[in-house]
C-alpha positions in Angstrom: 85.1 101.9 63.2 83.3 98.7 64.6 82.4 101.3 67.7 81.1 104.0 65.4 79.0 101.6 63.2 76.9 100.4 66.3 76.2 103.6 67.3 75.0 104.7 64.1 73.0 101.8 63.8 71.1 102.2 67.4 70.4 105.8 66.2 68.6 105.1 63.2 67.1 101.7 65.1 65.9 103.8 67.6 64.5 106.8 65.4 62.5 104.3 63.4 60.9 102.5 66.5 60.0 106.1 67.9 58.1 106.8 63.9 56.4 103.4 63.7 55.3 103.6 67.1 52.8 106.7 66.7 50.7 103.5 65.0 50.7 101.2 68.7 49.3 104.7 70.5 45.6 104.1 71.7 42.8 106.0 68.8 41.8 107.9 71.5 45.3 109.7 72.3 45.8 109.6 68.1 42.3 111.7 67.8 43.8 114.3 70.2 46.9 115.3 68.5 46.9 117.7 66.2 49.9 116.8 63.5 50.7 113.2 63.5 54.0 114.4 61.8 55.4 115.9 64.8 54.5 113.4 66.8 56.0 111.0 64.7 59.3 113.2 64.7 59.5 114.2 68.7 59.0 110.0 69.2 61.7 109.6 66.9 63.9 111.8 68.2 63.3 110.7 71.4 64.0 107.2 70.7 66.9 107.8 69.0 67.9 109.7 72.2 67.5 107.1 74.7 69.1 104.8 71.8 72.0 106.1 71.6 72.8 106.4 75.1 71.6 103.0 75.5 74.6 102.0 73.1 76.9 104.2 74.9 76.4 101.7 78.0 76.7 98.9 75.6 79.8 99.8 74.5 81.2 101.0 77.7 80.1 97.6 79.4 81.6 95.9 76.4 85.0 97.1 77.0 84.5 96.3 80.3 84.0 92.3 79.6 86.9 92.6 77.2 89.3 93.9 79.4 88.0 91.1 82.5 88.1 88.3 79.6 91.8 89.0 78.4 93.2 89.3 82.1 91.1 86.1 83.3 92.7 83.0 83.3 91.7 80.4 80.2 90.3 77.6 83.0 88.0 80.1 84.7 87.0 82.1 81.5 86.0 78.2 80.2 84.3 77.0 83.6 82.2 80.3 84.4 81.2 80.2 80.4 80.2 76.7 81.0 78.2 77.4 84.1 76.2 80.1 82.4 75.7 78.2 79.4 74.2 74.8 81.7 72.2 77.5 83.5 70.3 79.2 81.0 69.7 75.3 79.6 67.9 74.5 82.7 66.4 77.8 83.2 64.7 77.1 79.3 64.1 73.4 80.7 61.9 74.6 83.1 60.2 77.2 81.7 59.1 74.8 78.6 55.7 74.4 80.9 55.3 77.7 82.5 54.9 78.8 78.7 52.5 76.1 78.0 50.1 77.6 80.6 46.5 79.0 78.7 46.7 82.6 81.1 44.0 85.0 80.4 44.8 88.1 78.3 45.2 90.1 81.4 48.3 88.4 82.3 49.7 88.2 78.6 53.1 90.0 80.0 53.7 87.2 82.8 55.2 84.7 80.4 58.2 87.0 79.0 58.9 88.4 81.9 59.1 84.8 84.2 61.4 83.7 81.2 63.7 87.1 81.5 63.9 86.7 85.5 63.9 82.9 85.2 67.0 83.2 82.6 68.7 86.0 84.3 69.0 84.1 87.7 69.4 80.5 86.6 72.4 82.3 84.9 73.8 83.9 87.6 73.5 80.8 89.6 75.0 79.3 87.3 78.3 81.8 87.0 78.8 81.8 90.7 79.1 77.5 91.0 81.6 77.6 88.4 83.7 79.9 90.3 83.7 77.7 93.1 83.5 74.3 91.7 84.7 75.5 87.8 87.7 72.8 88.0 85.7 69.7 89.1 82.7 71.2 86.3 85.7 71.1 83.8 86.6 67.7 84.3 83.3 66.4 84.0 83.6 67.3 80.0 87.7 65.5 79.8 86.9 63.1 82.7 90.1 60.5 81.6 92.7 63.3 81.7 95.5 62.5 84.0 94.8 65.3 86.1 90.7 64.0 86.6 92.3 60.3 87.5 94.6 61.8 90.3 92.0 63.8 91.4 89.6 60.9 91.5 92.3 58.5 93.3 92.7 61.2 95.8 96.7 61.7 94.8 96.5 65.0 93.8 94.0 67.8 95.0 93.4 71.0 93.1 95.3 74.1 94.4 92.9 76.4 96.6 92.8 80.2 95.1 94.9 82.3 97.3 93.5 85.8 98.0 95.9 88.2 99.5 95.1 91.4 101.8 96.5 94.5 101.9 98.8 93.3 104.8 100.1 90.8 103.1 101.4 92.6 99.8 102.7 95.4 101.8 104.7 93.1 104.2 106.3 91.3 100.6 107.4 88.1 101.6 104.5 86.7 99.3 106.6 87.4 96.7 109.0 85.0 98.0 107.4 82.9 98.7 105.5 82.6 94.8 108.9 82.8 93.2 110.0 79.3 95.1 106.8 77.6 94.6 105.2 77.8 98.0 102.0 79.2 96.8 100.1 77.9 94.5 97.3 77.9 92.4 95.5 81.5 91.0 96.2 84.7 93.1 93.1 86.7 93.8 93.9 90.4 94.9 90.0 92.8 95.6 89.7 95.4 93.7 89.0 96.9 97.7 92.6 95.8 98.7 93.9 98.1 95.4 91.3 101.0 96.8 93.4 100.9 100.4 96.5 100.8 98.9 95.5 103.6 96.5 93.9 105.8 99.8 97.5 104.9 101.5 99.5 106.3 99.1 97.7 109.5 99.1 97.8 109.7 102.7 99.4 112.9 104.1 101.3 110.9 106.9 104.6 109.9 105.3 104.9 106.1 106.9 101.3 105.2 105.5 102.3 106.8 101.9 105.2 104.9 101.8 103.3 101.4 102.7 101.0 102.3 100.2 103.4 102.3 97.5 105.2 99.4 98.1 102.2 97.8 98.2 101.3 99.2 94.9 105.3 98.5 93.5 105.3 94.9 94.3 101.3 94.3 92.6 102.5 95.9 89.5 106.1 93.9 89.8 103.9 90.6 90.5 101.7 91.4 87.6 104.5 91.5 85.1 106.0 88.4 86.5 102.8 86.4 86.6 100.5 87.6 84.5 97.2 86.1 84.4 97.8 84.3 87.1 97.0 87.4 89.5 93.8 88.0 88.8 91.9 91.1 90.2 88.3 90.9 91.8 85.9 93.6 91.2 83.4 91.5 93.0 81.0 94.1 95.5 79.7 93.0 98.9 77.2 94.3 101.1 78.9 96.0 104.3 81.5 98.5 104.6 85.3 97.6 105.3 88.1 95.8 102.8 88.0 92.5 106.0 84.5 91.9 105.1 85.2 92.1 101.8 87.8 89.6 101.6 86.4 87.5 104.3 83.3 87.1 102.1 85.4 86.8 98.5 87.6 83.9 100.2 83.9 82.1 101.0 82.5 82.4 98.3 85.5 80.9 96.1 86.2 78.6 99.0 89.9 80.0 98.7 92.8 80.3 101.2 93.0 84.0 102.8 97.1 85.1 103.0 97.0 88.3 105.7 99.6 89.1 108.4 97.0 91.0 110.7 96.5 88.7 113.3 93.0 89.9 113.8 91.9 89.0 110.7 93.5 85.9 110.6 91.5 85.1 113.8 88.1 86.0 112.6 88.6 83.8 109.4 89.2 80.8 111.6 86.3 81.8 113.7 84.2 81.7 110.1 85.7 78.4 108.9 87.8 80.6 106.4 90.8 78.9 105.5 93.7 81.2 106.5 97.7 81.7 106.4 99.2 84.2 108.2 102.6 84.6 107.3 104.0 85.6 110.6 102.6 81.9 111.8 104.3 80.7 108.5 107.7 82.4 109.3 107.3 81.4 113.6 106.7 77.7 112.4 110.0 77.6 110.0 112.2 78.9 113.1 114.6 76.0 114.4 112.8 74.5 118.0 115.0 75.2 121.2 114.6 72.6 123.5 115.0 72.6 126.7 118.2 71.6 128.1 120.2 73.3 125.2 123.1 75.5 125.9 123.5 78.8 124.4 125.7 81.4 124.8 123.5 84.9 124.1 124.5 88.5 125.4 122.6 90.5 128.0 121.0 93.2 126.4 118.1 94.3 129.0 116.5 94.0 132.3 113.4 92.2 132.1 110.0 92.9 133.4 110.8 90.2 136.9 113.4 92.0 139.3 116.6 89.6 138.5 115.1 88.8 134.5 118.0 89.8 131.9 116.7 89.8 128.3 118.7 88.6 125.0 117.8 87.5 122.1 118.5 84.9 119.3 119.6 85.5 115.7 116.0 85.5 114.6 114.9 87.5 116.9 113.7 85.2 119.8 113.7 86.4 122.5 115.3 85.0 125.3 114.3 85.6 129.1 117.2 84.8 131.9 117.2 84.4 135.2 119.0 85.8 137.2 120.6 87.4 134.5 119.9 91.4 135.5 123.4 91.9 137.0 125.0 91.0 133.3 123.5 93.7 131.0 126.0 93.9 128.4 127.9 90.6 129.0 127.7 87.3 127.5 126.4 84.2 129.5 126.5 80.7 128.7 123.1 79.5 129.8 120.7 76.5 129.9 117.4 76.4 128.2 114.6 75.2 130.7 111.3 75.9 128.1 109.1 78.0 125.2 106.4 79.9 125.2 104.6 80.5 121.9 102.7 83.7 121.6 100.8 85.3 119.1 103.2 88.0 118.5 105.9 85.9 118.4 108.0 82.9 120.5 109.7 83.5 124.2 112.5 81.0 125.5 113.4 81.1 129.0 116.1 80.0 130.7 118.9 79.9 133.2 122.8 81.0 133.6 125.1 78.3 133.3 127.0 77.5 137.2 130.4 77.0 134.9 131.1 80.3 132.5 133.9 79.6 130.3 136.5 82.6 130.8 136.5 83.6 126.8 133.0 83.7 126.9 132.3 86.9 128.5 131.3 90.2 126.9 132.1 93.8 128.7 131.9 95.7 125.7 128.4 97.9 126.2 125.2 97.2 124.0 125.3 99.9 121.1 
């Protein structure tokens, strides 16, 4: 009804401006026309016209603001309303002398339209600090909260955004790790990322559709279980590709980037992006074996060397032995003489025990 009532009232807004305005035309365009009836009715009618559609947008970008505001969180909606508000103050603040200014007639439209540009991008500039500094803006209006007093002792420091790529929701061990705690603070997800995952699981190859909708499963999953925490970005970038995008959105908020492409990763760091891979996360948790440890591993491979014999740990590790070619398929005590940490992963070499307990042994073949 509410919708209805504001369109009505933009038509008849609009038809009236178009029949009062015959009056602003110039006398000499007034003395060429014929009947000032129709001209008052074609204005009209055009105004109305370009009113209505005018409150089609209105409404449209209305809904639009609704929607963002009931998905934002209540800290950022009050931060980023904040900024604007302290922006358009000091926009007003400084144009209090522009307007003062005696301009000649000629330049009668300068004022309003400094004042429009001068509003427009003091509140803009405005917005975009409170996204990046909306907490510490927030604290300035409660500053004896206990949070503020943490904060200001340097006990407690705010938890970073965390903005995930479409690596990282498709791999799903973010959910994991939000449901024990590990991540914290507000989860950003582009609207770019949900555009990839959307082109994925259209794809016509079967192993990218199905990526694609796990991806899109565990958003919608982490959406019902978190709410307004996951918050989605419609933010647009200049440049093409969802890395810039992200790399750019993680900037801007000064947030943490959570990816498992090691690319990516790499490029971040080369921007001064903060960045977790989660392969580096899951590599860092394994157990250290150090050297002079004894395990007993089966053969399982040769290895690239002519006498290298290839196992591997529980977790995957592999495990490079030498001398161990001639025991494919066999189990060997052996001693541990280093690591090598790579960035697909972590290597331990090592070396066949001289004394192989009997029981040890393995000649059942790998399957």
């Amino acid at each position: 009804m509410a919708d209805l009532l504001i369109l009505v009232l933009f038509l008849i807004t609009g038809a009236i401006s178009g029949w009062i305005g015959v009056d602003w035309l110039p006398s000499e365009t007034l003395d060429q026309v014929k009947s000032l009836k129709t001209l008052r009715v074609a204005l009209g009618g055009l105004s109305a016209l370009v009113a209505l559609l005018g409150a089609f947008l209105i409404q449209q970008l209305k809904n639009k603001l609704i929607q963002k505001i009931k998905t934002m969180p209540t800290d950022l909606l009050l931060s980023r309303s904040v900024g604007i508000i302290l922006g358009l103050i000091l926009a007003n603040l400084l144009l209090a002398p522009v307007l003062l200014l005696p301009l000649p007639k000629e330049f009668f439209y300068a004022k309003p339209i400094f004042a429009v540009l001068s509003n427009i991008f003091f509140g803009i500039l405005g917005y975009n600090l409170a996204d990046i500094h909306g907490r510490t803006l927030l604290r300035l209006f409660n500053p004896n909260s206990t949070e503020a007093l943490l904060v200001a002792e340097g006990i407690l420091t705010p938890a970073s955004a965390k903005i995930l790529d479409t690596s990282a929701i498709i791999d799903g061990r973010i959910k994991a790790l939000l449901s024990y705690n590990i991540i914290e603070g507000q989860v950003i997800v582009s609207q770019a990322v949900i555009d990839e995952l959307h082109k994925l699981a259209d794809s016509s190859n079967q192993e990218k559709r199905a990526r694609g909708r796990r991806g899109l499963k565990l958003l919608n999953q982490l959406k019902e279980h978190y709410g307004r925490r996951l918050v989605i970005n419609n933010t647009k970038y200049d440049g093409d590709g969802t890395d810039n995008i992200l790399l750019n959105l993680t900037s801007d908020i000064s947030g943490i980037l959570i990816t498992v492409d090691y690319n990516l990763s790499q490029v971040a760091q080369v921007q001064g992006i903060k960045v977790l891979n989660l392969s580096d996360l899951v590599l860092a948790l394994r157990p250290d074996a150090q050297p002079g440890e004894k395990l007993n591993i089966k053969v399982v491979r040769e290895g690239k060397e002519e006498t290298q014999g290839i196992g591997y740990l529980e977790d995957g590790t592999m495990v490079v032995i030498e001398g161990g070619k001639s025991f494919i398929g066999k189990r060997l005590e052996v001693i541990i003489t280093g690591a090598l940490q790579t960035p697909t992963g972590r290597m331990v070499f090592s070396k066949i025990e001289k004394d192989q307990p009997p029981h040890k042994s393995d000649t059942r073949k790998n399957s």
